[in-house]
C-alpha positions in Angstrom: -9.4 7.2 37.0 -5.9 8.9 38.0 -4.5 6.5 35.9 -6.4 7.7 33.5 -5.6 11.3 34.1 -1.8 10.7 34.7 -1.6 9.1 31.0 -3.6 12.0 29.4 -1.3 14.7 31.0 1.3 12.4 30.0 0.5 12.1 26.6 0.1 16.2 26.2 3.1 16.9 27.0 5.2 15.0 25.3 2.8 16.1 22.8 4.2 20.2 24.0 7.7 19.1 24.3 7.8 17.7 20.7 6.3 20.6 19.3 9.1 22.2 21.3 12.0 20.8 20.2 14.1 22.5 17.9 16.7 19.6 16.7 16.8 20.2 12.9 15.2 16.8 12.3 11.8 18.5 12.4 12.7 20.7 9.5 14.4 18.0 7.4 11.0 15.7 8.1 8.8 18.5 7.3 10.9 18.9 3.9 10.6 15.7 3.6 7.2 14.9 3.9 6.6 18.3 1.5 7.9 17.1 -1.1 6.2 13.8 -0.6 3.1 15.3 -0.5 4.3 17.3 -3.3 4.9 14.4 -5.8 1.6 12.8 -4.7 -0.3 16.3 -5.9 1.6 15.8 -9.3 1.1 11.9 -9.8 -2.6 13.0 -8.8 -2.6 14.4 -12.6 -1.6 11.5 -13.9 -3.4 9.6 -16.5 -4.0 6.5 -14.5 -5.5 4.4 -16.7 -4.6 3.8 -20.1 -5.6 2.6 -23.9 -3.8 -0.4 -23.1 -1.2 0.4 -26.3 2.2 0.4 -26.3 5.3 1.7 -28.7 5.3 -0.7 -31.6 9.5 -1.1 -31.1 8.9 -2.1 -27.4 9.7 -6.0 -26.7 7.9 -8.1 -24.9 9.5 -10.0 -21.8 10.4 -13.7 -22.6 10.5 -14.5 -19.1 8.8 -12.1 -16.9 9.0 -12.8 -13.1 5.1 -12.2 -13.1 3.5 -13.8 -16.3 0.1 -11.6 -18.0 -2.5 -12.4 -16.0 -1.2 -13.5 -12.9 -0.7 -11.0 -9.6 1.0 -9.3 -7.6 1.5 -6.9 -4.6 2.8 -3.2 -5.7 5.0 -2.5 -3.8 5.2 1.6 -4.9 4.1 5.1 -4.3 3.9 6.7 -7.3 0.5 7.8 -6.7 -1.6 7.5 -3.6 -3.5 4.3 -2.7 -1.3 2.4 -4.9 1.5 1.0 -2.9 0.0 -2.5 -1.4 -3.0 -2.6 -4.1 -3.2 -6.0 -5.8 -2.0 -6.0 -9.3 -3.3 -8.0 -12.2 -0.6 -8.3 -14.8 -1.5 -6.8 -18.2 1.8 -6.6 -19.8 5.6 -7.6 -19.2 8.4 -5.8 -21.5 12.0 -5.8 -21.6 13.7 -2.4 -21.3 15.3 0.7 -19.8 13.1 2.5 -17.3 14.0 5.7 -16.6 13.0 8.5 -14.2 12.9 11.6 -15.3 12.8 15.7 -14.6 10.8 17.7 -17.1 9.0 20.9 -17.7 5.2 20.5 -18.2 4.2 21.1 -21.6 0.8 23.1 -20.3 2.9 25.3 -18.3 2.7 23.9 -15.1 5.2 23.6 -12.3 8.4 21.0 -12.9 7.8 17.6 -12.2 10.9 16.3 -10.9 12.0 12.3 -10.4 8.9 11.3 -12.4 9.0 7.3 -12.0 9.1 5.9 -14.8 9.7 6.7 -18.7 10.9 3.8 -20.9 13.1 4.2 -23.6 10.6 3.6 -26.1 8.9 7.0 -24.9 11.8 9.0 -25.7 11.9 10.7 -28.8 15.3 10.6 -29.3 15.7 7.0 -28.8 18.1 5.0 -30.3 20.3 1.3 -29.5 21.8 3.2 -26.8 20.3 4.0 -23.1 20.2 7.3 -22.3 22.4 8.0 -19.4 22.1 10.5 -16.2 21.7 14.1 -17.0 20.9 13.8 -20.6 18.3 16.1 -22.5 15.4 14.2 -24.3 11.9 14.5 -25.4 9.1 12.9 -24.0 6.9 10.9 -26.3 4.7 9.6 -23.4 1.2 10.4 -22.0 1.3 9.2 -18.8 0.7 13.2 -17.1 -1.0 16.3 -18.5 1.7 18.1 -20.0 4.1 15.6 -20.3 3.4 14.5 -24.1 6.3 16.8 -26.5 8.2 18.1 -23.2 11.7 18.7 -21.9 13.2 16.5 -20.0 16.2 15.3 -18.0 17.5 11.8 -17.2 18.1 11.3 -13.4 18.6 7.8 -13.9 18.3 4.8 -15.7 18.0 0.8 -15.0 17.3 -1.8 -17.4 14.6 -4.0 -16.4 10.8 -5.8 -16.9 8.3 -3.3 -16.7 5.0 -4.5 -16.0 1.6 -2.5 -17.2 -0.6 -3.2 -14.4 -4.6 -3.4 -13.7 -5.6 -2.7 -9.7 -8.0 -1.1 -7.2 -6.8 2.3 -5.9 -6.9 1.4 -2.3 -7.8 5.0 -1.2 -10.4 6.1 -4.1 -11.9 2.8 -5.0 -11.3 3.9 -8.2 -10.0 0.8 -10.6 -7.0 1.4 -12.8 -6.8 -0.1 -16.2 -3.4 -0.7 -18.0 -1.3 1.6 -15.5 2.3 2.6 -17.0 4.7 1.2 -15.4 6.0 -0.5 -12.5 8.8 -2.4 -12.9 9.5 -5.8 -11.1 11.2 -4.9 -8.0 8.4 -2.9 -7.2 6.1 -6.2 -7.3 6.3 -8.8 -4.7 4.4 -12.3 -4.6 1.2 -12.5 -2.5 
């Protein structure tokens, strides 16, 4: 029993001295998880299922590290209960994946690092990839709001993206055709 005691009196206040300390890291973590919990309220939006239909110019992969139908671990967070969900693979292409800032079309707040736009979904797509910083037009439907807007490149990376089926692992709810996760957010089971 005093055991007991001493590790609950323990336990509270390291609990009171944490809540104590005033190192900085606190305020970068809370930041942190903020805008965490902030990009998982916007992906919450997101259209998670999907026609299954792609841009008629987009290629698809010749050799895909995970063929159509096979599976794989995703290995992401772009919206909650995704990241460790098994994945059924309902499409491998060939192309630049971008992420992208933008202004919501329905006049919501701005999405920023939105992961990910191919280049197909640009409007102003040519030959060329788009590089960091540019302006473009989304031509994409993955978000309410995102179809027609504004948007900046933060980044680009050629790749395979995969259109993927799963089981949210936090609603239950199953996702149909999910744009995109690219392959090195898959991993072998």
């Amino acid at each position: 029993m005093k055991k007991l005691l001493l590790a609950i009196t323990l336990l509270l206040l390291s609990v009171v001295f944490a809540a104590c300390s005033d190192n900085g890291e606190s305020n970068e973590e809370s930041s942190d998880s903020g805008e965490e919990m902030e990009q998982e309220q916007e992906h919450a939006e997101m259209d998670h299922s999907s026609s299954g239909d792609v841009p008629e110019d987009l290629k698809e992969a010749e050799n895909p590290k995970f063929e159509v139908g096979s599976t794989a671990i995703i290995n992401a967070e772009h919206m909650p209960g995704m990241n460790g969900a098994e994945a059924v693979i309902s499409g491998a292409y060939d192309t630049v994946a971008y992420v992208v800032s933008y202004d919501p079309t329905n006049g919501g707040e701005r999405v920023t690092d939105h992961k990910w736009v191919i280049h197909e979904e640009i409007e102003e797509a040519g030959e060329e990839p788009f590089k960091s910083g540019d302006e473009v037009t989304l031509n994409a439907s993955h978000m309410e709001g995102m179809e027609g807007a504004a948007a900046t490149i933060e980044s680009a990376e050629e790749t395979t993206v995969y259109m993927v089926d799963f089981v949210n692992t936090e609603s239950g709810e199953k996702v149909e055709n999910h744009k995109w996760v690219t392959e090195d957010e898959l991993s072998a089971e």
